[in-house]
C-alpha positions as CSV (number, residue, x, y, z in Angstrom):
1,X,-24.7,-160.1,54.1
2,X,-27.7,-158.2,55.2
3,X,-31.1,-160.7,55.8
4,X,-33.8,-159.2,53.8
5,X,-37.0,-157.5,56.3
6,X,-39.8,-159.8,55.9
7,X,-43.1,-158.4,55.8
8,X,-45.7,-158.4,58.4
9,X,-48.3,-160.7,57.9
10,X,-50.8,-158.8,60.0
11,X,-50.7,-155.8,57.5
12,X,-53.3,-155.3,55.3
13,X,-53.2,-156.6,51.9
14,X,-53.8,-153.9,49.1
15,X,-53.6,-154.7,45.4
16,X,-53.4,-152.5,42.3
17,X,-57.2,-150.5,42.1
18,X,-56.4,-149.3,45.2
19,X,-58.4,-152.2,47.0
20,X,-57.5,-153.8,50.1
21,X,-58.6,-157.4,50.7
22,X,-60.1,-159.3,53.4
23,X,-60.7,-162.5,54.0
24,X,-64.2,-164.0,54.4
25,X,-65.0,-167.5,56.1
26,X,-68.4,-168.9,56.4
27,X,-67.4,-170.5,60.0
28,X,-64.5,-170.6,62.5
29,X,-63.6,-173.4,60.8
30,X,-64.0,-173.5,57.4
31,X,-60.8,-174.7,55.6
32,X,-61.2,-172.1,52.7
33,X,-61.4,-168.6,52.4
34,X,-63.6,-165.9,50.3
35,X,-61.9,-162.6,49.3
36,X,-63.6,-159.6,49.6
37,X,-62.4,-156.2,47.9
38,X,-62.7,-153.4,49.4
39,X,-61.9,-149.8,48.7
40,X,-63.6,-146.1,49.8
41,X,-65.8,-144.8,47.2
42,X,-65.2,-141.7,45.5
43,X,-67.2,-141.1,42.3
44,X,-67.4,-136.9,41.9
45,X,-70.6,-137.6,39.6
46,X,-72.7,-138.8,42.2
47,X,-73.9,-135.5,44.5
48,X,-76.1,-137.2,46.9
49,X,-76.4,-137.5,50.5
50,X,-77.2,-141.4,50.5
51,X,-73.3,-142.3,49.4
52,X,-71.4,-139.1,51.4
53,X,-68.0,-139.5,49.7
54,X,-65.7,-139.2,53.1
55,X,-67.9,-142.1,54.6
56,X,-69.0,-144.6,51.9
57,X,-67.3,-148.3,51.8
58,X,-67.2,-149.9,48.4
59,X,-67.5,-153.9,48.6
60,X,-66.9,-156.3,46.1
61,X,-67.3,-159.6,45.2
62,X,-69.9,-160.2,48.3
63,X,-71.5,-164.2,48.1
64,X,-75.1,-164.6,47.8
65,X,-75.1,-166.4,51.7
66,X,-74.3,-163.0,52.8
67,X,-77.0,-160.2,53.2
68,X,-77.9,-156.8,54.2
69,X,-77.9,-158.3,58.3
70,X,-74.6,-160.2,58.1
71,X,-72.9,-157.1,55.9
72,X,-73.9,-154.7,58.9
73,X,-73.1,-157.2,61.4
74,X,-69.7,-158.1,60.0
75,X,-68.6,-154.6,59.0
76,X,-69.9,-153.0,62.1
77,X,-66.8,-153.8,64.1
78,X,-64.9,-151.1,62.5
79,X,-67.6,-148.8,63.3
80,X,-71.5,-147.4,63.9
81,X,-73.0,-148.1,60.3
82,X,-76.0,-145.4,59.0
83,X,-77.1,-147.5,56.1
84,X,-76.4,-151.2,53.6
85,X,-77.1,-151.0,50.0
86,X,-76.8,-154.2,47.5
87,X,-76.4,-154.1,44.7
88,X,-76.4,-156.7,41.4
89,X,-73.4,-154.1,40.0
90,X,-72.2,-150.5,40.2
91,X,-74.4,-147.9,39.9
92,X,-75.7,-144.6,41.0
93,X,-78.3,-144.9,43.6
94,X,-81.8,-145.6,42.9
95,X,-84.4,-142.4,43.5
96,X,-86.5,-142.6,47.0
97,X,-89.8,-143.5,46.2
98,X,-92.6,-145.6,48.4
99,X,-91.2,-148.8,49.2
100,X,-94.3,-151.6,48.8
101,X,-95.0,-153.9,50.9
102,X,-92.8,-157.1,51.6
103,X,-95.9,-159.2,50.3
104,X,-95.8,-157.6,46.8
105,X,-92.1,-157.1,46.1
106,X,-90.5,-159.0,43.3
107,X,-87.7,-161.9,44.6
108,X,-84.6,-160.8,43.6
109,X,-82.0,-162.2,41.6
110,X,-79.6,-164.2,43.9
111,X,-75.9,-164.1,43.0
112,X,-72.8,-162.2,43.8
113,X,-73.4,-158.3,44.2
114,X,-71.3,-155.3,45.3
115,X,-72.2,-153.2,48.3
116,X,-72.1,-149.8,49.7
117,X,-71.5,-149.3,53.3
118,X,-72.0,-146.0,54.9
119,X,-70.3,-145.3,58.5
120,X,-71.8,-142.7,60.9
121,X,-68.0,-141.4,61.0
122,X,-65.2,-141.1,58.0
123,X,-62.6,-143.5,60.7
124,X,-65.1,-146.6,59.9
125,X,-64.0,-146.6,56.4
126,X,-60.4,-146.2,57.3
127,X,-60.6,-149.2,59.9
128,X,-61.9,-151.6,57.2
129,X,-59.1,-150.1,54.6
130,X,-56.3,-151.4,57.2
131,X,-57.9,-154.2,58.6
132,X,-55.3,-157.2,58.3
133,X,-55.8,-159.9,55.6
134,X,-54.8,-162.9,58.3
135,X,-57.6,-161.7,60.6
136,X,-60.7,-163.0,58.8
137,X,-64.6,-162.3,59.1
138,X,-67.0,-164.9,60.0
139,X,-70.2,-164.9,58.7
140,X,-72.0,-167.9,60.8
141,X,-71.4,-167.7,64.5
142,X,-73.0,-169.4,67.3
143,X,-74.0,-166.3,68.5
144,X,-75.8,-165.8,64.8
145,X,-76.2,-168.6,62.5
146,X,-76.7,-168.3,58.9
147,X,-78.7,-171.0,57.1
148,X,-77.0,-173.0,54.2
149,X,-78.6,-176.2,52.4
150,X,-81.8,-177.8,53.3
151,X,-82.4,-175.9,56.3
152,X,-82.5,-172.5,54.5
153,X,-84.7,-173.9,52.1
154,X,-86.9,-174.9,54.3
155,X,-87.2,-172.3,56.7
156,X,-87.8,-170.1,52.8
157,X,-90.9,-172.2,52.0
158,X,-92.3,-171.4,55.5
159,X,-91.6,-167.9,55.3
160,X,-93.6,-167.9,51.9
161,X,-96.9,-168.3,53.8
162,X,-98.6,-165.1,55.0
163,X,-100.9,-165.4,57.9
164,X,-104.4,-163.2,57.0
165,X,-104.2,-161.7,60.3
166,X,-100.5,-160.3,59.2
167,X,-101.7,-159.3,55.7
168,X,-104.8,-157.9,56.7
169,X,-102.6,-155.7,59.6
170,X,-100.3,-154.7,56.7
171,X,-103.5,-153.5,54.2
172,X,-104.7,-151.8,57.1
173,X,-101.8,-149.4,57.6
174,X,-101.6,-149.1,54.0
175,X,-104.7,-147.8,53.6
176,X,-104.7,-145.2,56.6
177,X,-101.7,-143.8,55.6
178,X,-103.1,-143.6,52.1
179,X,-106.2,-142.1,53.2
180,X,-104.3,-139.2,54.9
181,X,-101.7,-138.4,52.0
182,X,-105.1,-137.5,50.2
183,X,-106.2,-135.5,53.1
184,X,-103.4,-133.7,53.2
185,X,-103.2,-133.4,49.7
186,X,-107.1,-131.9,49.2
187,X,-106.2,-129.3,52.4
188,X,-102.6,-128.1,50.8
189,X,-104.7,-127.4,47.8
190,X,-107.9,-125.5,49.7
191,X,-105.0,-123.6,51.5
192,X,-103.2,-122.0,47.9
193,X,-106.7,-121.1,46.8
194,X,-108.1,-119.5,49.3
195,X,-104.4,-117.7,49.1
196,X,-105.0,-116.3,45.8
197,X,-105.9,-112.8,45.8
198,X,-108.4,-110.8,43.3
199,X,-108.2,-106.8,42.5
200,X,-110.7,-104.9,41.1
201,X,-110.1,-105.0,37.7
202,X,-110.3,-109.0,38.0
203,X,-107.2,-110.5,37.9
204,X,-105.9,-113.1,40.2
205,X,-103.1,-113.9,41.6
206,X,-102.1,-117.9,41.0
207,X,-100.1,-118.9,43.8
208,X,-97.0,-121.5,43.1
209,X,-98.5,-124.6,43.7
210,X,-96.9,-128.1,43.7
211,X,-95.3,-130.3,40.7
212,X,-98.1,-131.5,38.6
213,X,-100.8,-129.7,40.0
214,X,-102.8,-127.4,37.6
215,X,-104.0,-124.3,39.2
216,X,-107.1,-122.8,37.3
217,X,-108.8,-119.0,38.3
218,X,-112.4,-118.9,39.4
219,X,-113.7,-115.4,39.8
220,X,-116.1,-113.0,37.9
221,X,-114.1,-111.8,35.6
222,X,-112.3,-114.3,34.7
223,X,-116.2,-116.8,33.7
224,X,-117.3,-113.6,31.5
225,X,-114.3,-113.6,29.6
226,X,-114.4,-117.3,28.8
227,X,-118.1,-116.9,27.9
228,X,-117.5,-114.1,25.5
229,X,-114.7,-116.5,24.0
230,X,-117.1,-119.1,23.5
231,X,-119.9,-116.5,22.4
232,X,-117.7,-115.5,19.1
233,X,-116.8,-119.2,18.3
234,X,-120.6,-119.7,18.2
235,X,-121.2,-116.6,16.0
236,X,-118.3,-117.6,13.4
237,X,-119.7,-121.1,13.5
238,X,-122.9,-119.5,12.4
239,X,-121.7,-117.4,9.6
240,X,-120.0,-120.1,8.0
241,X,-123.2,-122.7,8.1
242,X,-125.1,-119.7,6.4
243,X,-122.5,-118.8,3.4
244,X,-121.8,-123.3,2.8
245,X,-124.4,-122.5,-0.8
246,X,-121.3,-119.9,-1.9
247,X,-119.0,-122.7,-0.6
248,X,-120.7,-125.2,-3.0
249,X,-121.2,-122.8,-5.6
250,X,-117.2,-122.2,-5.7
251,X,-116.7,-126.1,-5.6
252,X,-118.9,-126.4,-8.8
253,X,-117.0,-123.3,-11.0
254,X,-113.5,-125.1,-9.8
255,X,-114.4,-127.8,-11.1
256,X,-115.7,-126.9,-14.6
257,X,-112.1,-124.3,-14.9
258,X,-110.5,-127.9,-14.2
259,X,-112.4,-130.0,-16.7
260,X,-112.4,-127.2,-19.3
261,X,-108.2,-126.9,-18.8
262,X,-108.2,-131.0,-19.4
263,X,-109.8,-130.3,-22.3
264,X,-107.4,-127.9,-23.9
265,X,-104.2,-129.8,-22.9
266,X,-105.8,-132.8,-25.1
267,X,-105.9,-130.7,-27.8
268,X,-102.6,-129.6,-27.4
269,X,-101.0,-132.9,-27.0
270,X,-103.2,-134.4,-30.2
271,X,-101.5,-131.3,-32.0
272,X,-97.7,-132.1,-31.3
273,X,-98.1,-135.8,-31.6
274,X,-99.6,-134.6,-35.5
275,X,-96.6,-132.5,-35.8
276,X,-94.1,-135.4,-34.7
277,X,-94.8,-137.6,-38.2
278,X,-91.9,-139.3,-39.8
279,X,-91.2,-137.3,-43.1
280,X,-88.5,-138.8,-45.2
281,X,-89.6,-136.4,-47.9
């Protein structure tokens, strides 16, 4: 009788989904085991350059003791990571915008989240895909300890404090680089009108300017023409203050025509009710 081939245990576990998982310990030797799911992400909807489809990581199921330093840490080893994103669930990607300061961001929720993990190279994502289930990540090492318990609490509460001399470096900064996003701003604009060109019959050509920004003509032709606009809504403003007595006066006869039409439907209604007698005769 043939003996059944066992399985190597060094192979990676995948399970239906299409996710392989891997095992997650908090130290060397920590008795139990956290399971993380992974799989590479392929979602056709989302066209952007921050999740490139051929070298995005999809992680589940990540603990709240691990963050954005121990995710690149521990899933560098299968390769040079570009970027981290956390997440609370799946989602598309949130837009680009000015990231505030560190002092006046909100705390964020702390719980389990999901992850996306983009590799410099597509063979990142296939390293972490095949990476055997026995073989587990460690998240505190001697090398770099994570926190747990009183001591991360502790070292929190200190952290909350902001030195002046830090928060007035970071208002600083703030305000120079706000300071020349205007600059920048007023010169892009002097630039696109001193671009627009005017013919001799007075038109001007309005240069495509940025989103938002309203672009409005100043030359010659253009002020006579609003003047003359303005000119005949004063002159129609004036002809109808100097006809308002024929105004009254036509207020006054449509009124009386009303009154005088009341009338005659009483009369008609006192008629019909006359003619609407009981006659048993």
């Amino acid at each position: 009788m043939a003996v059944p081939k066992k399985t190597h245990a060094s192979q990676p576990c995948v399970i239906p989904g299409g996710f392989t998982v891997l095992d997650l310990k908090f130290t060397k030797n920590s008795p139990a085991a956290h399971q993380l799911f992974v799989k590479e992400h392929k979602v056709r909807l989302e066209k952007t350059s921050s999740r490139p489809l051929d070298r995005t990581l999809f992680v589940l199921n990540i603990p709240p003791y691990c963050t954005e330093d121990v995710i690149t840490r521990l899933f560098s080893q299968f390769g040079p990571i570009q970027s981290v994103e956390l997440k609370d669930k799946p989602g598309h990607p949130e837009p680009t915008e000015q990231k505030l300061s560190k002092y006046f961001t909100t705390k964020q929720k702390q719980g389990f989240s999901v992850g996306y993990i983009v590799y410099t190279k597509p063979s990142g994502v296939t390293a972490a895909k095949t990476h055997p289930q026995n073989v587990p990540l460690i998240v505190s090492t001697e090398d770099h300890p994570v926190r747990t318990g009183l001591h991360k609490w502790i070292h929190q509460y200190s952290q909350s404090f902001v030195q002046p001399d830090t928060l007035q470096q970071a208002v600083d900064s703030f305000m120079s680089d706000y300071d020349r996003r205007k600059e920048e701003d007023a010169e892009r604009k002097k630039k696109e009108a001193e671009q627009q060109e005017e013919d001799e019959e007075g038109w001007v050509k309005v240069t495509k300017g940025a989103k938002g920004t309203k672009v409005r003509p100043h030359s010659e032709a253009a002020d006579k023409r609003a003047l003359e606009k303005e000119g005949k809504k004063t002159k129609r403003k004036e002809l109808l203050r100097f006809y308002s007595w024929q105004h009254r006066e036509s207020q006054r006869e449509h009124i009386a025509e009303l009154r005088k039409k009341f009338e005659e439907d009483k009369q008609k209604i006192a008629l019909l009710r006359a003619q609407r007698k009981f006659k048993p005769y």
